[in-house]
VEXGU-893976 format. One record per residue (C-alpha): residue in one letter; x, y, z; residue number from 1. Coordinates in Angstrom, 3 decimals. Example, Ala and Ser with C-alpha at 12.3 -4.5 7.8 and 13.67 -1.06 7.14 Angstrom:
# VEXGU-893976
<r r="A" u="12.300" v="-4.500" w="7.800" k="1"/>
<r r="S" u="13.670" v="-1.060" w="7.140" k="2"/>
***
This chain:
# VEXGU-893976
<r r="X" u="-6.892" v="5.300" w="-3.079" k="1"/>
<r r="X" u="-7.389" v="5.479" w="-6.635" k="2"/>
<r r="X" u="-5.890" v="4.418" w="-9.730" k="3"/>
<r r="X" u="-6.669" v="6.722" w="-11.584" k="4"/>
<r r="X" u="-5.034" v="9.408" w="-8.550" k="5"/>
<r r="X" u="-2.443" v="7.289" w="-8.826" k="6"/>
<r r="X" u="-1.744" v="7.471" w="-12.530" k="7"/>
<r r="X" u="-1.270" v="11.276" w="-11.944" k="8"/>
<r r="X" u="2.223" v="11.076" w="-9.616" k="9"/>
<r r="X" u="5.316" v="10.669" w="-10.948" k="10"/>
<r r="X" u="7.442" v="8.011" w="-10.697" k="11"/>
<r r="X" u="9.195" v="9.180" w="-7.454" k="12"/>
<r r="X" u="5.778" v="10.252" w="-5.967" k="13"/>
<r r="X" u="4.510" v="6.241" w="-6.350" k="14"/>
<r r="X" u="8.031" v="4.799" w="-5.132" k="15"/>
<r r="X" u="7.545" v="7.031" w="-1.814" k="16"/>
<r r="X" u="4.013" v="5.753" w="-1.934" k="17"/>
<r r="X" u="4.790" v="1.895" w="-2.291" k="18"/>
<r r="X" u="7.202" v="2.396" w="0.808" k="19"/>
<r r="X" u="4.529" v="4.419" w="3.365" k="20"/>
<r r="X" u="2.460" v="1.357" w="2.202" k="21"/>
<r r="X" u="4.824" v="-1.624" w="2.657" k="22"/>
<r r="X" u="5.645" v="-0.071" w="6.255" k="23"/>
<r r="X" u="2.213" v="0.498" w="6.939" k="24"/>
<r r="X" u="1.488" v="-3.237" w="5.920" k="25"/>
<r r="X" u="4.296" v="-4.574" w="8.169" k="26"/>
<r r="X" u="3.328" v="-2.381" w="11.017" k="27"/>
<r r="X" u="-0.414" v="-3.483" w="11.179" k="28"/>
<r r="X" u="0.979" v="-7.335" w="10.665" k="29"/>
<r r="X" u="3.341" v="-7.074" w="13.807" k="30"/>
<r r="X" u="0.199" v="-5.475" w="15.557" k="31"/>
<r r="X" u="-2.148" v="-8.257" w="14.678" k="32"/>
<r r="X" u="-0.050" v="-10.933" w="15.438" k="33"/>
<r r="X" u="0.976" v="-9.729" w="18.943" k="34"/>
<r r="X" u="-2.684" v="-9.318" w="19.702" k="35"/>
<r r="X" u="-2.432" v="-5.270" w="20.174" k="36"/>
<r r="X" u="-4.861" v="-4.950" w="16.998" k="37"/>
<r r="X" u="-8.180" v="-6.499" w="15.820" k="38"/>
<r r="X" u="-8.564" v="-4.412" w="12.134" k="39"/>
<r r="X" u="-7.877" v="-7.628" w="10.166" k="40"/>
<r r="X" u="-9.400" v="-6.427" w="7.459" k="41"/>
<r r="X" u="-7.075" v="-3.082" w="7.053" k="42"/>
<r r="X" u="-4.362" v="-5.613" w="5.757" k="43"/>
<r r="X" u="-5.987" v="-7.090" w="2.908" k="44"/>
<r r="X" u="-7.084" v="-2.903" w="2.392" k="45"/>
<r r="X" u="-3.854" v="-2.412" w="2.429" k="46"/>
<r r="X" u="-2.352" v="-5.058" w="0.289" k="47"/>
<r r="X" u="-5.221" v="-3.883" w="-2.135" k="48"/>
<r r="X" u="-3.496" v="-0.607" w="-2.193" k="49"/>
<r r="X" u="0.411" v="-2.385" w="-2.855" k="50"/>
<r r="X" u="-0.803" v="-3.753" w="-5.667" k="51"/>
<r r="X" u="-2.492" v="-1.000" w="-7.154" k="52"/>
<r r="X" u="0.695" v="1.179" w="-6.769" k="53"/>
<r r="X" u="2.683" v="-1.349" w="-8.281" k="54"/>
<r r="X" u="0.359" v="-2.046" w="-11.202" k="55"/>
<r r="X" u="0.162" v="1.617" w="-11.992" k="56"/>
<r r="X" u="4.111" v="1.523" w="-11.924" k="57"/>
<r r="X" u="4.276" v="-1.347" w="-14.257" k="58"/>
<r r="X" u="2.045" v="0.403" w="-16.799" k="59"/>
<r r="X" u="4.378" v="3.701" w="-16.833" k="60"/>
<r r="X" u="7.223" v="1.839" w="-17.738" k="61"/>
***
């Protein structure tokens, strides 16, 4: 994902965003850490992605 997609939702499009992604985050940590998933490198994708959201938020308000 993009910033620049990013800077194109509103600010209720990048809230619902921000929570698909936190879920998403916690979901793939629970995996990893009960052994069920290998893709350690999906969660620092994914925390990638948190931070972009909530950068992109920041700079709208």
């Amino acid at each position: 994902m993009k910033a620049s997609e990013l800077r194109g939702k509103s600010a209720e499009e990048l809230n619902k965003e921000l929570e698909s992604l936190l879920r998403a985050h916690f979901a793939l940590r629970m995996q990893v850490a009960t052994q069920q998933s290998n893709k350690t490198a999906d969660l620092g994708k994914l925390k990638r992605d948190i931070a972009r959201v909530k950068t992109v938020m920041r700079e709208k308000v």
